[in-house]
C-alpha positions as CSV (number, residue, x, y, z in Angstrom):
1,X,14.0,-16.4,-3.8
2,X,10.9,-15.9,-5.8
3,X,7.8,-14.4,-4.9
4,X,6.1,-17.8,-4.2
5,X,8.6,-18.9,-1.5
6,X,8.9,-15.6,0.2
7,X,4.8,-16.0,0.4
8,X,5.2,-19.5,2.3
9,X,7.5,-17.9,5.0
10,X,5.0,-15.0,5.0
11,X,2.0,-17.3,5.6
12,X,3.8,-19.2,8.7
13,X,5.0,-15.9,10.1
14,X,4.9,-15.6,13.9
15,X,7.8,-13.3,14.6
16,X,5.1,-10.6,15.8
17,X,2.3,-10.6,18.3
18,X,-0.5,-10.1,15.2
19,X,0.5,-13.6,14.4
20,X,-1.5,-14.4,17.2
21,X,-5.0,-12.4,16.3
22,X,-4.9,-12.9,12.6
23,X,-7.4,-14.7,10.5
24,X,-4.9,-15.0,7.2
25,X,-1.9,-13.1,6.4
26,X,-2.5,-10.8,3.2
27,X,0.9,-11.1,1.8
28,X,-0.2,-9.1,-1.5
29,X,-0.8,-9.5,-5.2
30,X,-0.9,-8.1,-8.6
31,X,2.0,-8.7,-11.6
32,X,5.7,-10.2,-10.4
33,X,7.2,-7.7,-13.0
34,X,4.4,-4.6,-12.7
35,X,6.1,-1.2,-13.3
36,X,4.1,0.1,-10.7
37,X,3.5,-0.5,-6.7
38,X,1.2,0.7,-4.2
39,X,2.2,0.2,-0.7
40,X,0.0,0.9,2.2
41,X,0.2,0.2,5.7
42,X,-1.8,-3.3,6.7
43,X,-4.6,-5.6,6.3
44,X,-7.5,-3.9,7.5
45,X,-11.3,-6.3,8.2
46,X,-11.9,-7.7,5.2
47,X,-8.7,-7.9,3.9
48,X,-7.8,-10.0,7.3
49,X,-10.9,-12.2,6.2
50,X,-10.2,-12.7,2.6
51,X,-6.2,-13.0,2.6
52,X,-6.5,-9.8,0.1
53,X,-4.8,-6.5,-0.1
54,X,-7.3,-3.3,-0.3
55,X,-10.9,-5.0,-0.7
56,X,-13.1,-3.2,1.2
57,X,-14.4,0.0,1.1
58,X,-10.7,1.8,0.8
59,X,-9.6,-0.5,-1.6
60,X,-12.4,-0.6,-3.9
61,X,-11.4,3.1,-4.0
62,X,-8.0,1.9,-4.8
63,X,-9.0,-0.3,-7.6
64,X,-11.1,3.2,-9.0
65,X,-8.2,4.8,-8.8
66,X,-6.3,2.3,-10.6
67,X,-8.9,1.7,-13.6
68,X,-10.2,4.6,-14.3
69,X,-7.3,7.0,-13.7
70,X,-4.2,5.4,-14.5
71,X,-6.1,3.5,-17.3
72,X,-4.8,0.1,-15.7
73,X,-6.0,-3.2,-14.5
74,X,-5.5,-4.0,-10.9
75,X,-4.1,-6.7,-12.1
76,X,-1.2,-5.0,-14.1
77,X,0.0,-3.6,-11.0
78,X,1.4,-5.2,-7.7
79,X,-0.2,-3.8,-4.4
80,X,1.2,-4.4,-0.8
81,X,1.5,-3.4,2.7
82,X,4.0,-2.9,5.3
83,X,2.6,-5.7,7.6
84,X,0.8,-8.5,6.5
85,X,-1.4,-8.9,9.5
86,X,-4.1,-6.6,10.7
87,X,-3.4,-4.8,13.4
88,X,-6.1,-3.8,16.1
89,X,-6.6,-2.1,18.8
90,X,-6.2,-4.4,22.0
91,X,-6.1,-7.4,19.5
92,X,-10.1,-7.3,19.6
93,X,-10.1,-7.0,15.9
94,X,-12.8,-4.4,16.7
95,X,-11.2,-1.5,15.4
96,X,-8.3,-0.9,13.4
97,X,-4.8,1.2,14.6
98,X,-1.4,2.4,12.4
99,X,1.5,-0.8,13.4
100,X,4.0,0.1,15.9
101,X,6.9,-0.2,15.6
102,X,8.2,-3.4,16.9
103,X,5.4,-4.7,14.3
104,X,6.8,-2.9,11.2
105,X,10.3,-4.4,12.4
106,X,9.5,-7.9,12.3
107,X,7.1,-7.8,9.0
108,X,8.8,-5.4,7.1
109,X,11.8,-7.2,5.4
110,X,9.2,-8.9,3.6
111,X,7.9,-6.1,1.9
112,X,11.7,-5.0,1.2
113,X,12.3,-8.4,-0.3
114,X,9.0,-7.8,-2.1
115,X,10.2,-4.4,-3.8
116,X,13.3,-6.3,-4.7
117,X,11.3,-9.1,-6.7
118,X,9.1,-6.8,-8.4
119,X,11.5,-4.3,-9.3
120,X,9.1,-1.7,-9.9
121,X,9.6,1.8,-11.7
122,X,7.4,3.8,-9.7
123,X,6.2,2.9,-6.1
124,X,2.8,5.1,-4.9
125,X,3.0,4.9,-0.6
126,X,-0.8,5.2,0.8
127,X,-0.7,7.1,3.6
128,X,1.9,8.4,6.6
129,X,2.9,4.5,7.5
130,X,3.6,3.5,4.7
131,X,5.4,6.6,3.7
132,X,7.5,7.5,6.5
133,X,8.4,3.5,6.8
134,X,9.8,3.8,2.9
135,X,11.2,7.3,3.2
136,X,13.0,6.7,6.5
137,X,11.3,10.1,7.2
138,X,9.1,12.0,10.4
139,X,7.6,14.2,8.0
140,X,4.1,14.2,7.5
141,X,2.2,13.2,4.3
142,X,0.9,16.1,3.9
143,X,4.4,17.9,2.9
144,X,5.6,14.7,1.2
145,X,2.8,13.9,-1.1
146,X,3.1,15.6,-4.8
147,X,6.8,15.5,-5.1
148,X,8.9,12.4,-6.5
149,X,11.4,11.0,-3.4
150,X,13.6,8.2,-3.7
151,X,14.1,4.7,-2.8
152,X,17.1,3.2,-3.5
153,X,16.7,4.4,-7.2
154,X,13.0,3.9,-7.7
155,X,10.7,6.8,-8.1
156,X,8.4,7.0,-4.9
157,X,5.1,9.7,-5.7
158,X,3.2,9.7,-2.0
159,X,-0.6,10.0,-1.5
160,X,-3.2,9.8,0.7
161,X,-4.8,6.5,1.8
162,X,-7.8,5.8,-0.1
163,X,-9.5,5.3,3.6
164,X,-8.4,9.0,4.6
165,X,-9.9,10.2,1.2
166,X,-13.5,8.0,2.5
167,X,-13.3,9.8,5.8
168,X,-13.0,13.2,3.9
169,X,-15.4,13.2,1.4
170,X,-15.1,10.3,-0.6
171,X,-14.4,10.2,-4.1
172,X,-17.7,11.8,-5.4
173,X,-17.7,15.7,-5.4
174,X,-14.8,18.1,-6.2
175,X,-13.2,18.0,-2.2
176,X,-9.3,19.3,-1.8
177,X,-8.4,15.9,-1.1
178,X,-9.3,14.2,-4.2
179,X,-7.8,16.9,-6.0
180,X,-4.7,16.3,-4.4
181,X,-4.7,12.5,-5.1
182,X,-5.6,12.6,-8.7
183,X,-2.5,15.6,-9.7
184,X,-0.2,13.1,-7.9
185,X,-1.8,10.1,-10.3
186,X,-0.9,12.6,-13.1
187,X,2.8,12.8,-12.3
188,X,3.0,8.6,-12.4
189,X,1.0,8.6,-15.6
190,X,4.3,11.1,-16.8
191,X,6.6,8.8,-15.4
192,X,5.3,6.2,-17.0
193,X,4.9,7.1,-20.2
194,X,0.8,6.3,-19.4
195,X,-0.7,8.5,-22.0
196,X,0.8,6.5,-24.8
197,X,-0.5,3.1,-23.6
């Protein structure tokens, strides 16, 4: 099954109750054969309004993060979530919530099939979703981020979500946080081989 046909089933989805309070489903895009993956947890407003993964103000951080320090075009890497629909609290779309977990159940085999069609070398989870859902793990991101895990033999580096990063600071200024997230962004340019490129 290639990418484009596992999108179609994505876009016709209605094996969850988001299916019903969705505008599109943000299935996720970048290279079919990018070495590297970001996986964070779901669609958030804009990204339910444009069909996009990480567009607003979270992933314009991602896509900073990306180009100026890996040194790559968002377009050289592949960039997903765990469900494709946006969850909300009370289905208002009003404010945003984590995906429970009947929700991750039903959406998640497409991101598995996803990983398996990409084949990337290093996957980067955003955030304690996306993390613990990969890492089959209660463990906080705090004690999991900066150290390479595993996932059925590809190299998983954890961060913070560029949306917890906004609430703490941003990306301007020196904080802790972005400290944090930019020595774990060193240790996937080293697995890549980055510095060469």
């Amino acid at each position: 099954m290639s990418l484009d046909i596992l999108k179609a089933k994505a876009l016709t989805c209605t094996l969850c109750n988001l299916a019903t309070t969705r505008t599109q489903v943000v299935f996720g895009e970048g290279n079919e054969n990018a070495r590297l993956m970001f996986i964070g947890e779901g669609p958030g407003k804009d990204e339910d309004a444009s069909g996009r993964p990480f567009v607003g103000r979270a992933g314009q951080l991602l896509t900073r993060i990306i180009e100026n320090g890996l040194k790559l075009r968002r377009e050289d890497v592949y960039i997903a979530n765990v469900v494709k629909c946006r969850p909300t609290v009370d289905g208002l779309g009003k404010k945003d919530r984590a995906p429970e977990a009947d929700e991750v159940a039903s959406c998640s085999p497409f991101l598995i099939r996803q990983i398996e069609l990409v084949q990337p070398k290093v996957i980067v989870t955003l955030g304690n979703p996306a993390t613990r859902f990969l890492l089959k793990t209660g463990e906080g991101i705090t004690r999991l981020r900066g150290k390479w895990h595993d996932y059925n033999g590809i190299a998983v580096m954890p961060t913070y979500h560029p949306s917890f990063l906004l609430r703490n600071g941003g990306d301007s200024g020196n904080t802790p946080y972005k400290r944090d997230v930019w020595n774990d962004m060193k240790l996937v340019i080293d697995r890549l081989g980055l510095k060469s490129i």
